[in-house]
N, C-alpha and C positions, 0 to 999 in steps of 0.2 A: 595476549596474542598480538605480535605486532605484524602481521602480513595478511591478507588472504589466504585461505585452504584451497588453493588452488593452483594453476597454470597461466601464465603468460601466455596469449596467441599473438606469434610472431608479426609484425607486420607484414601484410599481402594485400594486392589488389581488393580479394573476397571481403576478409576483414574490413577495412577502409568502408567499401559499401556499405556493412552493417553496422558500422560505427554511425556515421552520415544517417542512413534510414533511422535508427533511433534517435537520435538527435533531434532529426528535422520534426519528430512527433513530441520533441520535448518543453514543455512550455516555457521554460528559461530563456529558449533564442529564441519563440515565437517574433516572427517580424523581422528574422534574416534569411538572407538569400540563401540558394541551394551552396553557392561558391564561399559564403563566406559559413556556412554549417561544414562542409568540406576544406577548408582553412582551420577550424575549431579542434573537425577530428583528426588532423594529421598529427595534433600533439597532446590528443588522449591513448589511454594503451587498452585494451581489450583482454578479458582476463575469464577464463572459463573455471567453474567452480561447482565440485560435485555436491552431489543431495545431502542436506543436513551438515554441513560444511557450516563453520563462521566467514562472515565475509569481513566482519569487525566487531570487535565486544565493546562494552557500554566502558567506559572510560579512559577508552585507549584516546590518542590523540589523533582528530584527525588529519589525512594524507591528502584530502579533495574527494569530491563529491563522484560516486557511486551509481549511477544509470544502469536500470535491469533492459537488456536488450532481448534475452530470452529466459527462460523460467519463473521460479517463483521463490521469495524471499518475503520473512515474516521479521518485526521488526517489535522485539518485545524486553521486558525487565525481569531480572532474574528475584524473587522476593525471599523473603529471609526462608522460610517455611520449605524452598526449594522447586514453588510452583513457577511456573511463567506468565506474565500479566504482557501480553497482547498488545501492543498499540496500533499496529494498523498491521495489513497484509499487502503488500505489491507486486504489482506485475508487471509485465514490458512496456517501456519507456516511461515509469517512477522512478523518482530520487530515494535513494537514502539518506536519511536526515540532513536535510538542506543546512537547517542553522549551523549544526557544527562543519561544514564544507566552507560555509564564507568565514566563519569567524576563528577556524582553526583551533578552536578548542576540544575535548575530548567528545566523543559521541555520548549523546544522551540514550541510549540504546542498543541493545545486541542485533546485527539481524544476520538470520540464518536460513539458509537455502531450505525451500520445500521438494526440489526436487534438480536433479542437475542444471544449471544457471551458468547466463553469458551475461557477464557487467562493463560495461563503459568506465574507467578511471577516468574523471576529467580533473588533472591536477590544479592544487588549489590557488600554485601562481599563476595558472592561466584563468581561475578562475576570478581573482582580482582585477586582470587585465583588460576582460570582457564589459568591464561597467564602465573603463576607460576610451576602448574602444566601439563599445555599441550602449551606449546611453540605454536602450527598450530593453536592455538585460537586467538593468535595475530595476525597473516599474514590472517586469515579471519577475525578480525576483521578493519582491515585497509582497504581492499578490499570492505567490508560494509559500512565502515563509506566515503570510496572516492564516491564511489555508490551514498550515499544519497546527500556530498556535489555536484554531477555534475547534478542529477535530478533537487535540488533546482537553481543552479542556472541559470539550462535553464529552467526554469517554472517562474522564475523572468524575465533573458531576454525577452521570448516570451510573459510576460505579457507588456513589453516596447516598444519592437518592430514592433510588427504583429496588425495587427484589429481584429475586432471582430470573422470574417470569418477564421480569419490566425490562430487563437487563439484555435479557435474550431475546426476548422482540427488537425492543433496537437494535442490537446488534446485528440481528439476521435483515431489519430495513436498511442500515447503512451497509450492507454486505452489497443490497440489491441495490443500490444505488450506485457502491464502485463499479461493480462487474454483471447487473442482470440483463439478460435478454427477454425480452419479451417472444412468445412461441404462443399464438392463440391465447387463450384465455390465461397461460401461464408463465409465469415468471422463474427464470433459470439464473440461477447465481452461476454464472461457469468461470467456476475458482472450486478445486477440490476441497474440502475441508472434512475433517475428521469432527468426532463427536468432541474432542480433548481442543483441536483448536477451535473450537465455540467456547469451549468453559474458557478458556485461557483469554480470549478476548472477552468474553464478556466478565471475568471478574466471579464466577463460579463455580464450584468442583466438578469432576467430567461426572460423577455421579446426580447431580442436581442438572447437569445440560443434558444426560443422555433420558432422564426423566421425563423433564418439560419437552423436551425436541420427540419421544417417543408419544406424549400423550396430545401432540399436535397432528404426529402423523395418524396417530387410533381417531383423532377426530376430522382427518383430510382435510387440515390446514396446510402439510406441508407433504411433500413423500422426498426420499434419497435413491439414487442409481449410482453408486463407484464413487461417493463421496461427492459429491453436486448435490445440492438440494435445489430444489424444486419450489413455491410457492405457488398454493392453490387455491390461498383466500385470502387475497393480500389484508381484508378491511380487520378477520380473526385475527393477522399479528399485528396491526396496526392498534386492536383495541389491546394488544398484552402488553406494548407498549405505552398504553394511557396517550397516545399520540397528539386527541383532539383536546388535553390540558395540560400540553406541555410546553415547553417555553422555550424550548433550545432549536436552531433551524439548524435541523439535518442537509441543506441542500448542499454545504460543505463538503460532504462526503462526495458529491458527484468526480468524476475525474473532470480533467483539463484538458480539451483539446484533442480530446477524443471521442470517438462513434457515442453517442447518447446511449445510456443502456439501456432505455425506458422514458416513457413517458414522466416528466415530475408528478404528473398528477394520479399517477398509478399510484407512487409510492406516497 
């Protein structure tokens, strides 16, 4: 596929705002003004992309870095067997795969919409020009790109290490780390997720996640409403994941620059 599955939104006053508002949440320009975030966006383009759409497949070459302004975009590896291996899930104002944007090489990844989605194209010769012109876009972008190398490769360890059980607690703690709320005593991933995309990120069949995630809810560790899970006991999935022997710091997973989803010490 060499394009986005979607529409071009014309340049308009409306657009431009939303361009800018995501942006200015975006950690890359962290530490530029509103004027020179609105200088950035007048020469990205805006591009709406329906549910389950590709936004780009795993070797195409990339065009420049990818910004979700609105929806939701999963970002995984197609395996020989025909399943899909997970590497992260994003939401409004993540990148898609940072490294292949600055280095122009093919994406390491497919990712595809979870539900109708609005993306920032930030092209990748402005995106060379930005570390020429604003020096603090390099020290964020290094900070980014260490970010996604230490995600990935404790999402590889944990896929070698831990079982199925070990697999899926982590998973569901670093879920609640990108996107939980805290609500009283309980902790809200608010990110929709299907029984299929847990196996698929955690490295499992949807028949082994619909298992463990079923006999967590029989035991009100966790409950689901419309594909949100819930957590009810943080310490029950903390100990499925063998948490207090393990070696790898989750706090990676937190987002950047964004509303806290939680206390660290919750999770």
């Amino acid at each position: 596929m060499s394009r986005a599955s979607g529409s071009f939104i014309e340049p308009s006053a409306q657009a431009q705002d939303r361009t800018v508002a995501a942006l200015q949440r975006f950690p890359l320009v962290a530490g530029l003004t509103r004027e020179e975030i609105a200088e950035i966006a007048a020469q990205c383009s805006l591009h709406r992309i329906p549910a389950h759409k590709r936004v780009f497949e795993e070797g195409e070459r990339s065009k420049g870095l990818w910004v979700i302004t609105a929806g939701r975009v999963r970002l995984h590896h197609l395996m020989a067997d025909g399943r899909q291996h997970v590497v992260g899930f994003r939401a409004p104002t993540a990148a898609l795969d940072l490294s292949s944007a600055l280095d122009g090489r093919p994406y390491t990844a497919t990712a595809t919409t979870m539900d109708d989605a609005e993306l920032v194209l930030v092209p990748r010769g402005l995106l060379q020009e930005l570390g020429k012109l604003y020096p603090v876009t390099v020290r964020n972008a290094i900070d980014l790109l260490c970010l996604e190398v230490r995600q990935r490769d404790i999402t590889t360890a944990i896929a070698a290490l831990k079982d199925a059980r070990g697999r899926i607690g982590c998973a569901l703690l670093q879920l609640a780390r990108q996107f939980g709320r805290k609500q009283g005593g309980v902790l809200r991933i608010d990110y929709r997720l299907t029984r299929q995309d847990i196996a698929d990120r955690s490295g499992v069949t949807v028949e082994t996640a619909i298992r463990v995630m079923s006999d967590m809810q029989q035991r009100g560790v966790l409950r689901t409403e419309s594909q949100v899970i819930e957590i009810l006991e943080m310490e029950h999935v903390r100990d499925s994941a063998s948490c207090e022997d393990c070696q790898f710091e989750c706090s990676v997973f937190a987002p950047l620059l964004a509303e806290p989803p939680c206390e660290a010490e919750a999770i």
